[in-house]
Structures are given as structure tokens and as C-alpha cells.
N, C-alpha and C positions, 0 to 999 in steps of 0.2 A: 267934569262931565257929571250930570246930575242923572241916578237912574228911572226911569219909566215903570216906578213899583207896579201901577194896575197893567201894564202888558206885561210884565213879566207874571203876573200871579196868571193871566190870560193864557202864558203860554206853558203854566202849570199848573194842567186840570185837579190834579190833585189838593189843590189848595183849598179848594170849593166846598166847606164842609168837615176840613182837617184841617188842624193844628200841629204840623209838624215842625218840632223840637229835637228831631232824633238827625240834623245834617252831619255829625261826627260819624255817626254812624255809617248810613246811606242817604244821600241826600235826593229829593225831588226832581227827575227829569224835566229838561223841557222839552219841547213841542219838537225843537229842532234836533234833539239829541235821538227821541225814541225814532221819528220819522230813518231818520239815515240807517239805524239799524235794523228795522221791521223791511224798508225799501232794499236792503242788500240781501236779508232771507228772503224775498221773495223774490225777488229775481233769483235767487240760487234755487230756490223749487220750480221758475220756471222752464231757465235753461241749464242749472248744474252750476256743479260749487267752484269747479275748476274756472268754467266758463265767465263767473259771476267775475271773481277777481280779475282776471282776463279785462273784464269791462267795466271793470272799476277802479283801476291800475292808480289813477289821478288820485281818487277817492283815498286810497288806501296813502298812496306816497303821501298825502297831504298831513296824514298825524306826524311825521317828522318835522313838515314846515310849523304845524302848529305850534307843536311843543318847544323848538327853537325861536320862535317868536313870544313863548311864555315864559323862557326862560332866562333871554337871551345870551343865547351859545348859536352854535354852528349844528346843521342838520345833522352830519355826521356825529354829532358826540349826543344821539338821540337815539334811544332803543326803546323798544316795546318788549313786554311782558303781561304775565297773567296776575299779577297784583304786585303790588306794595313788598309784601313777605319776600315773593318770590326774586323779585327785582334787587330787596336789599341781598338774602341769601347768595344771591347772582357773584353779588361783588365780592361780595365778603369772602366767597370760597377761592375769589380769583385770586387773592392776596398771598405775596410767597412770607409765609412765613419762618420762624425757625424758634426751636425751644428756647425758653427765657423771654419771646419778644413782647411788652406787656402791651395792653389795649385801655384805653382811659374812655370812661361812659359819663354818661349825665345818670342825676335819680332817676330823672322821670324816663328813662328809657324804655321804648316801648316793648312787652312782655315776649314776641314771639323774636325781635330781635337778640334778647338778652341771651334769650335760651338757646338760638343759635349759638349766639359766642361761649354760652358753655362749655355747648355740646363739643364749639370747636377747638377750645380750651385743654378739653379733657385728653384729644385726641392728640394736640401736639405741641403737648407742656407750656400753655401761653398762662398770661397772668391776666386777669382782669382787674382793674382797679375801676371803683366807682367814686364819682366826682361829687360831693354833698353840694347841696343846693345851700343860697347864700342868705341869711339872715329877711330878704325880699323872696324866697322862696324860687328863687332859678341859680341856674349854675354857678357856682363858684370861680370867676376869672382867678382869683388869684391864687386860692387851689390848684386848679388847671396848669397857671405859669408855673407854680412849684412843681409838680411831675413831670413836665416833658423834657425828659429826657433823650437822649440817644439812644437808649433800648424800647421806647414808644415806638410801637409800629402805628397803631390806626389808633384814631380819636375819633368814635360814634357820642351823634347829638340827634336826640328828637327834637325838632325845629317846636313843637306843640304837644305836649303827651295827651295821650286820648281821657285822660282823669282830670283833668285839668285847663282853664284858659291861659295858663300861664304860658307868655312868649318867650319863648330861649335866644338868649344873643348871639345866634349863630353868626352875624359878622364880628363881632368880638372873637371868636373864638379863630374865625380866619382869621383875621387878623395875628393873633398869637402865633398861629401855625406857619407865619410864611417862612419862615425860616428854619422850620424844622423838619427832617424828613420824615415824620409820619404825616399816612393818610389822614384826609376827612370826609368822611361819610356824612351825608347831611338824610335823614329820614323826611322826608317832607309831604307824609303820608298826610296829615291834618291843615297842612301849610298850603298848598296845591289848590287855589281854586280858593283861598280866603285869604293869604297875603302877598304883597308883592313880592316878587322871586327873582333874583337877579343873581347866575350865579356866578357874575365878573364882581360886584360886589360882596356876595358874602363868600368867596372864595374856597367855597369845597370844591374838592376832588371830583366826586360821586355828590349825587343825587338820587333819592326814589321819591315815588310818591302813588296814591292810588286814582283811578277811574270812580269809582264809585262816591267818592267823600263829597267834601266840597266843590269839586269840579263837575259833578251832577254827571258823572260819565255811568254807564252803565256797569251794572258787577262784572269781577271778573277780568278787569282791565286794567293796567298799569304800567307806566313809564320809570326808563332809569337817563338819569345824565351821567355821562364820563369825557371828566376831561381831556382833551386828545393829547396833552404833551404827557400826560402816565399810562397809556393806553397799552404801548409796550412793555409797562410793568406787569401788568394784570392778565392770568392767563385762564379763560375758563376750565371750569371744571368737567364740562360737559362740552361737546358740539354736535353739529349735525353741519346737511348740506347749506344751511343759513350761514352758518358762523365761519365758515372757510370756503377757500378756494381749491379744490380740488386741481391738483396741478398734472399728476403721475400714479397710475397706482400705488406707487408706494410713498407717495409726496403729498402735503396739503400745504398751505398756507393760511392762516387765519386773515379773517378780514382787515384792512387799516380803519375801521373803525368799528362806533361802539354799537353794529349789530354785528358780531360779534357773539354777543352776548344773547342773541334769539335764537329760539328753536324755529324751525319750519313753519312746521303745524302750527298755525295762531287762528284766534277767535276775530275772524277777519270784519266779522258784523261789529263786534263789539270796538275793535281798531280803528275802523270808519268810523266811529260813532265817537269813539273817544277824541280823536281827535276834531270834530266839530264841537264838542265839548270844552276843548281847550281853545279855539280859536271865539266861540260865542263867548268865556270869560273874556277874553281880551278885548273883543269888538265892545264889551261895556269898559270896561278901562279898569286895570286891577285895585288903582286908587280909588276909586270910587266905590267898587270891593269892597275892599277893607275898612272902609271909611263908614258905610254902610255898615256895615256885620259888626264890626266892635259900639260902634253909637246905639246898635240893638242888644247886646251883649250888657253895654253897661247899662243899659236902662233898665233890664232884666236883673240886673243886678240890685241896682237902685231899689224898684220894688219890691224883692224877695226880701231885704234889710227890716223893711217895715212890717214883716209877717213875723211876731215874734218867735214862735216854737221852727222856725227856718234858720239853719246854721250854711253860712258861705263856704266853702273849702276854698277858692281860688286864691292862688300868693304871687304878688308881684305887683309893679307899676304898667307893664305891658301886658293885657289883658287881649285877648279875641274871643271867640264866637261860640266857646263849649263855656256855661257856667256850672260847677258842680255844687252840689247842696247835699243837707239832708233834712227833715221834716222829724222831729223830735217825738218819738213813741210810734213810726209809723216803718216797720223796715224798709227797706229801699225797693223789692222787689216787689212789696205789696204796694207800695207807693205807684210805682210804675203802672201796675196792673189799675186800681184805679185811674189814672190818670188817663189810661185807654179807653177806659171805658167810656169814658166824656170825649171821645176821638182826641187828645193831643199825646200825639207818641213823644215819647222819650226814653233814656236807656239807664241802664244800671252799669257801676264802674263796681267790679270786684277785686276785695283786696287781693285774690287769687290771681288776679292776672297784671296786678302793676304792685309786684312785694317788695319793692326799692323802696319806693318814694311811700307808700302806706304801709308800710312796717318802721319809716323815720316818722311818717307825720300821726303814727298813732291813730290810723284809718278802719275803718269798716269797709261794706259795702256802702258805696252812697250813690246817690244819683245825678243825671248827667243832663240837661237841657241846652242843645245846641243850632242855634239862630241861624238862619242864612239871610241875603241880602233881600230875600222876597218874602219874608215874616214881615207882618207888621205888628205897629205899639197894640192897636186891638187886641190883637192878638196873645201879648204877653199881657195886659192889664185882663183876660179873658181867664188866660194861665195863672197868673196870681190872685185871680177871686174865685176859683175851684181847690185854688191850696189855700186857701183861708177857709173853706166849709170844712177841710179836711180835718 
């Protein structure tokens, strides 16, 4: 399937006069995305919020079919959340753990994940091991096979770290795991809306990922997948009248599946909205996705090579849609800032917030230019003769 670049930039007013570079970040709505959410606020201004859901019931049930359709899994192993963070934290907390049990990461894992597993660390004598990345700059498979052991509980993997294009072999690593009883956590916060997602093929456990990224959903929003055959392992931390069944005053039941994991109170506009976000990725076809987004990625690539005072950060043979750079005598945040000023946004990766992977690869701050399927070449040969005046 080949995609309709001028309707898609048609149904992305914002393109008109922008240069947005910044999709790792927050990516560009479309037309269809904001509509669903502006149309369910105002219906709740004009009959009531209770009311709205009431009469948008379809609307709302549909993020489950979407996201099982993007996923392919089962409605039931689909939960909503208020982001990526929250979604992974979700799971993470439901894990029974017990002291000694270690956890195995990637470098690049991403900063508020890791810090979770300190924090959870701290509290109940776990071990964290971290996995170096491999000579091509992604995980070390055979690293990995040496650790898993029987005292492995979970193996967290960023599918894409936010500092980097580099693609993580997340089915590689299922693969390792099938036979071992630790969990696997897949973060698919960058992944979601830029590569295909299958996760009967790459066989994790868990899933998150966010609303706002690549899947052009609105802030604020975010999905978790759980497997239903460990569903009964995994015990929230938290619940409300969502997560259970109220059976007896003094009886509940948790749900048999993975909402579960939701609280009540949800950003219903944004839900609706998300999931029309997740079903417009698929109505273009995710192959064509990714096929798209990385063919823009390395052309980006391509050109920045020939800028000489431009240094590449990215490592690996599998490459997508975030290229990180740096601009030699120019710091990274100042760099950004120019670069606004000419309208093409872009962001800064700070060593403060990814200190695995740029405290091995000897990192600063650098910065971050991340492509979606509706950028065009203009567009980056536009980007690399404003960083050539620079």
C-alpha cells in the first residue's frame, strides 16, 4: 500500500509552514484524531459528562478493538491509561516479587522506567542488572543468554530509546525468554505508531506504549497489553470500582482481564480519540509505516553525513525514525533554539535523563530530529541547508 503523502499533510494543518522534526516527542495530529476529541468535549458541555459517555459508549468501547487490531492480541488483554510511564509503572508494581529476585535491562532503557526499578529495588532488595549493548550498538543477545537465570524475575527492553534510532531486537529476546520463567516487559512508548507490532511474534508478556508519540494520539493518553495466560500472576497495586467486581461487602473479585489495571476516572475525550488514532495507523497499513519513516530517517541520515562540523550518534544496522546528531561548537540546546526560530522544531536528548547508554557511549547533550510518515525530502534537504548556514 503506497501512502497519499499530500492528503495526509491536508489532514495535518500544521504542516503548513512547519517543519516538524520533533514526532519522538509529540507528534502532529490529524484531522481525524482532533475532530473525535473537540466533538466528545462538546457534547459533554452540551448535555454532561456522565451523559456524553452514556452516548458514546461504542465510541469509547472502540479503543479496545483498535488497539487489538494494532496489536494483534485479544480485546480483553487491552487496557487504557494516562500514559506510557504510568502504564509501564502499572505493571511493574503488579509483579510478586521477593528479595534476591534479579531484573535484567537494556542500555538504552528508558530514564523514568529505570528509575522506577530503583526506587523498586531499594524497597525490596531486588537486583538490577544492566545488559551492554553489542559491538552494532543494541543489546547484547548473548550477554542476555548468559544471565537468565532462575533467579530472573522480569527482563525490561525499550523496543527504541528516545536518544537514539536504534531498533532493539525485541523478538530475539522473546525468543530467548520462552522458556524461562521471567517476565518480559516490552516499552513500546517510540515503537507504537512507527513499527509493526505483533505481539504473538515478539512474544512479551506486557506491553505499553504512548498516545501522544508516533501514533499522533493526543497527550495524556496511553495503552498497556497483558497477556491473559499471566494475568493471574499479576496483582494491582491499586484498584477501584474499574479493576474489580464488587461481589459482598466484604468480598471483591478482580477483573479476568487486563482492565484490571484501569482506574475509573479516565480522560474519556482523549480515549475516544486515541483509539481513532490507533485504527487510522492501520487503515494506512503499518508496513507502509515503517517503510516510509525509516526510508525518511535514512535519507536524513544520508544528508546530515555530508554537513561536515555534523556528528551521527545512531548505532546499529536497524535504524527508524529519531536521528540524533550534534553540530560541532554549537550546544545542543542552543542549537534547538535556532532551529525554532526558522519554524523546524526539534528536541534535545540530555545526558541527565538517558545515564546508561551516555555515560557508556561518552555523551553529552545532543540533539534529537524525529521524522514521521507525513515529512517530506523538501523538507529535510530544507533542514540541512539551515544547518549548513549554522
Amino acid at each position: 500500500m503506497n501512502l497519499n503523502i499530500g492528503l495526509l499533510r491536508t489532514e495535518t494543518p500544521a504542516c503548513e509552514g512547519l517543519v516538524h522534526f520533533n514526532n519522538a516527542g509529540a507528534a502532529l495530529q490529524p484531522r481525524p484524531v482532533i475532530e473525535a476529541q473537540i466533538n466528545h468535549l462538546s457534547l459533554e458541555q452540551r448535555i454532561g459528562g456522565y451523559e456524553a459517555a452514556a452516548a458514546n459508549s461504542i465510541q469509547i468501547e472502540n479503543f479496545y478493538n483498535a488497539f487489538a487490531s494494532l496489536l494483534n492480541c485479544a480485546t480483553h488483554e487491552i487496557a487504557y491509561a494516562e500514559s506510557s510511564s504510568r502504564a509501564w509503572t502499572q505493571l511493574l508494581l503488579s509483579i510478586s516479587f521477593k528479595p534476591g529476585d534479579r531484573i535484567l535491562i537494556g542500555q538504552a532503557e528508558y530514564a523514568s522506567n529505570y528509575l522506577g526499578l530503583l526506587h523498586l529495588a531499594r524497597q525490596r532488595d531486588l537486583r538490577i542488572e544492566v545488559i551492554p549493548n553489542n559491538s552494532e550498538g543494541t543489546l547484547c543477545l548473548a550477554t542476555l543468554e548468559q544471565k537468565l537465570d532462575d533467579d530472573v524475575r522480569l527482563v525490561a527492553l525499550t523496543h527504541i530509546g528516545s536518544q537514539s534510532g536504534s531498533i532493539q531486537p525485541a523478538e530475539e529476546v522473546g525468543q530467548l525468554l520462552k522458556h524461562h520463567r521471567a517476565f518480559y516487559i516490552l516499552d513500546a512508548c517510540q515503537a507504537a505508531g512507527q513499527l509493526q507490532l505483533d505481539v504473538q511474534k515478539i512474544g512479551c508478556d506486557m506491553l505499553t506504549g504512548s498516545g501522544r508519540k508516533y501514533l499522533r494520539g493526543p497527550r495524556g493518553t496511553g495503552f498497556l497489553y497483558v497477556r491473559h495466560s499471566i494475568l493471574e500472576d499479576l496483582t494491582p497495586q491499586a484498584i477501584d470500582l474499574q479493576a474489580v467486581n464488587w461481589i459482598r461487602p466484604d468480598h471483591y473479585e478482580l477483573r479476568n482481564d487486563a482492565r484490571r489495571f484501569e482506574m475509573w476516572e479516565q480522560n474519556v475525550a482523549g480515549k475516544i480519540a486515541l483509539g481513532v488514532a490507533a485504527d487510522y495507523a492501520s487503515q494506512l497499513g503499518m508496513a507502509a509505516v515503517e517503510r516510509r519513516i525509516c526510508t525518511l530517517a535514512a535519507l536524513l541520515r544520508q544528508q546530515l553525513v555530508e554537513i561536515p562540523a555534523i556528528r551521527i550518534h545512531d548505532q546499529g544496522q536497524h535504524l527508524g525514525g529519531i536521528v540524533s546528531f550534534s553540530l560541532d561548537g554549537i550546544p545542543a540546546a542552543t542549537l534547538q533554539q535556532k532551529l525554532q526560530a526558522q519554524r523546524i522544531n526539534t528536541s534535545v536528548i540530555r545526558r541527565q535523563s538517558t545515564q546508561l547508554d551516555f555515560t557508556a557511549r561518552q555523551l553529552g547533550d545532543i540533539n534529537r530530529a524525529s521524522v514521521h510518515y507525513y515529512n517530506t525530502e523538501s523538507e529535510i534537504e530544507h533542514f540541512c541547508a539551515v544547518l549548513r548556514t549554522l
